[in-house]
C-alpha positions as YAML, in Angstrom:
chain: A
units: angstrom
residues:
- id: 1
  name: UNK
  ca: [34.01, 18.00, 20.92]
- id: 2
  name: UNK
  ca: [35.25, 14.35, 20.15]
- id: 3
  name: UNK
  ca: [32.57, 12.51, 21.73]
- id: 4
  name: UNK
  ca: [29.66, 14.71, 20.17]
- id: 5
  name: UNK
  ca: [31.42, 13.86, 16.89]
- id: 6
  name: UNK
  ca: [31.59, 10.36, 17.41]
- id: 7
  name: UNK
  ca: [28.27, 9.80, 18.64]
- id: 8
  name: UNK
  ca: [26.68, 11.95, 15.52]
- id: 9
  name: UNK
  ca: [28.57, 9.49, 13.47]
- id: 10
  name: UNK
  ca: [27.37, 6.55, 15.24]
- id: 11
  name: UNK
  ca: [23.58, 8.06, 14.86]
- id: 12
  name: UNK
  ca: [24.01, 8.23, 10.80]
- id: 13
  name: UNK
  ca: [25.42, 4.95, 11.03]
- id: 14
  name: UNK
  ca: [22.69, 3.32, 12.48]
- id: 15
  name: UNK
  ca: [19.88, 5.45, 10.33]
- id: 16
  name: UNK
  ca: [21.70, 4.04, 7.63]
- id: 17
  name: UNK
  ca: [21.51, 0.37, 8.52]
- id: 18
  name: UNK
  ca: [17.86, 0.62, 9.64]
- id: 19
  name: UNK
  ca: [16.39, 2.13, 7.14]
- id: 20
  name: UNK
  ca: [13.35, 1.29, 5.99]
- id: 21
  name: UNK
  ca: [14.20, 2.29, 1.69]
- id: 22
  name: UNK
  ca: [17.35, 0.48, 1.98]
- id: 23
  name: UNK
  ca: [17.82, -1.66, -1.86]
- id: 24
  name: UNK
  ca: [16.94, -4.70, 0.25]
- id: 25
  name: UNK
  ca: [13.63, -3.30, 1.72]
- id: 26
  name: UNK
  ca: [10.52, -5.63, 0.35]
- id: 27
  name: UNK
  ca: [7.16, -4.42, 0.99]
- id: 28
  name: UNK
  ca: [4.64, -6.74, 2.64]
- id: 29
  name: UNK
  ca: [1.31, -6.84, 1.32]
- id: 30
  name: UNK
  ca: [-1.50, -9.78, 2.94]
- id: 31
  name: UNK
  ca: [-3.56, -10.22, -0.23]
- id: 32
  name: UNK
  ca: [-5.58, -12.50, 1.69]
- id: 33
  name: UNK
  ca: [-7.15, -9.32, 3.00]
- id: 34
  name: UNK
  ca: [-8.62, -8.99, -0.50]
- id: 35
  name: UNK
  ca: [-12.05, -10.44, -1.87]
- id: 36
  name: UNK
  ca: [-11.93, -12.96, -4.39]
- id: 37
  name: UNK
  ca: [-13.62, -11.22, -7.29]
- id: 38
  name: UNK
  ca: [-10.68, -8.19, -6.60]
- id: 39
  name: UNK
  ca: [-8.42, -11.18, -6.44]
- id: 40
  name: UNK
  ca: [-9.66, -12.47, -9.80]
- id: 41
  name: UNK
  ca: [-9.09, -9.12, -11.10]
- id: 42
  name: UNK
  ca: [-5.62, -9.09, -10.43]
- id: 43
  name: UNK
  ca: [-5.37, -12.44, -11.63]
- id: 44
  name: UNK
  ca: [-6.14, -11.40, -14.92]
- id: 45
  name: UNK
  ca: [-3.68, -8.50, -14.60]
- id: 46
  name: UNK
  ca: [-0.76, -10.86, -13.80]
- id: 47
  name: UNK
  ca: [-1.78, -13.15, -16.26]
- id: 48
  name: UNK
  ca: [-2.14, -16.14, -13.95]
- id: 49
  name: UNK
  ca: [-3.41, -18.82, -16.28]
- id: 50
  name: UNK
  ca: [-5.49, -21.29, -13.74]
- id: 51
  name: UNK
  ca: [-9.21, -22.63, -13.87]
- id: 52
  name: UNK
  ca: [-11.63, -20.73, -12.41]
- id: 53
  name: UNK
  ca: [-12.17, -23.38, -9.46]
- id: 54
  name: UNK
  ca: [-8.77, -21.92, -7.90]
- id: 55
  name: UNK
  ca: [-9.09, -21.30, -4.07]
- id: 56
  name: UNK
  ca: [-8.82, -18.28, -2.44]
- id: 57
  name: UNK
  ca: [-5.01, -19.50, -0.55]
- id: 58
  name: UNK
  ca: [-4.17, -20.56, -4.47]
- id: 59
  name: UNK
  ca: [-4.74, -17.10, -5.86]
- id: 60
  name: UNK
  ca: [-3.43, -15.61, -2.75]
- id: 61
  name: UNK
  ca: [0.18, -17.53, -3.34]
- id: 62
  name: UNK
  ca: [0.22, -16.98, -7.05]
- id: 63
  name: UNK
  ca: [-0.79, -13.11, -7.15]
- id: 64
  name: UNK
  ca: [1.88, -12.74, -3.99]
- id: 65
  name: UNK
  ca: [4.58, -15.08, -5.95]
- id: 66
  name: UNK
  ca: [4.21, -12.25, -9.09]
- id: 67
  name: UNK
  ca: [3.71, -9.36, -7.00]
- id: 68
  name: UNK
  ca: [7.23, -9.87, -5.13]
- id: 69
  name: UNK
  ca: [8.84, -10.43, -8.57]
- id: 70
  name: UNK
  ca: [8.05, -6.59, -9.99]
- id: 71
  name: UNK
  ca: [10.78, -4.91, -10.28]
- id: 72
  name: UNK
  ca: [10.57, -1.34, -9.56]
- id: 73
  name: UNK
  ca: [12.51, 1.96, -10.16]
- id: 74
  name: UNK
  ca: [11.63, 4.32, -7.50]
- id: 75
  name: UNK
  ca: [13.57, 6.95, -9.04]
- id: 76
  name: UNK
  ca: [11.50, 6.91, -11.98]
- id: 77
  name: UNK
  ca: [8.10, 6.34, -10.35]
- id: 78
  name: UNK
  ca: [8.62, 9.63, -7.73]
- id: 79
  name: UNK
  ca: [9.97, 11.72, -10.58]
- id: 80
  name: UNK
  ca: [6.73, 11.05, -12.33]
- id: 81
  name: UNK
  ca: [4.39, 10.93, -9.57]
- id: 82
  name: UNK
  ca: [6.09, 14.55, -9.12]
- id: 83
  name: UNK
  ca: [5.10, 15.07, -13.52]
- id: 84
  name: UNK
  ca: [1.43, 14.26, -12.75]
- id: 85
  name: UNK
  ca: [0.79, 16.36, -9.04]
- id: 86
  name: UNK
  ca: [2.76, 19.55, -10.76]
- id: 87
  name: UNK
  ca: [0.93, 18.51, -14.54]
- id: 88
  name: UNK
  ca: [-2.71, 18.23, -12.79]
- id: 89
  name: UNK
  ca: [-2.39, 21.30, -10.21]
- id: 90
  name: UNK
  ca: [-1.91, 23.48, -12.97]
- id: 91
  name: UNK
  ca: [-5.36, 22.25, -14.50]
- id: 92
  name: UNK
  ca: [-7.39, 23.08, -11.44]
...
């Protein structure tokens, strides 16, 4: 009965150490992947002020450089992510 114990305690250990929504967790995301006029769009959403002869690897840096400095609430964003599923499967 010991050992089952201590190895169940070891196993939620080690889920809790490798988890992937631990506060330290940052989400990758290869903007490169993007076109440039969907790049220039999010320019203009992060306000990037740069002339319009910026390269693709320029925009890339600069959109990535803002992106990873959002700072998010999860709580809030699944609570209403949860608001506008129940909100719109009430309409159908």
């Amino acid at each position: 009965m010991g050992r089952d114990f201590q190895q169940k305690k070891k196993r939620r250990s080690s889920r809790k150490s490798n988890s992937k929504y631990s506060s330290t967790h940052k989400t990758v995301i290869d903007f490169s992947q993007l076109d440039v006029s969907t790049l220039n769009q999010l320019k203009q959403f992060y306000k990037i002020k740069a002339d319009n002869k910026m390269s693709k690897k320029q925009m890339v840096e600069e959109i990535t450089e803002k992106f990873c400095q959002e700072v998010v609430n999860e709580q809030d964003v699944i609570s209403k992510f949860f608001e506008v599923i129940s909100t719109n499967s009430t309409l159908k």
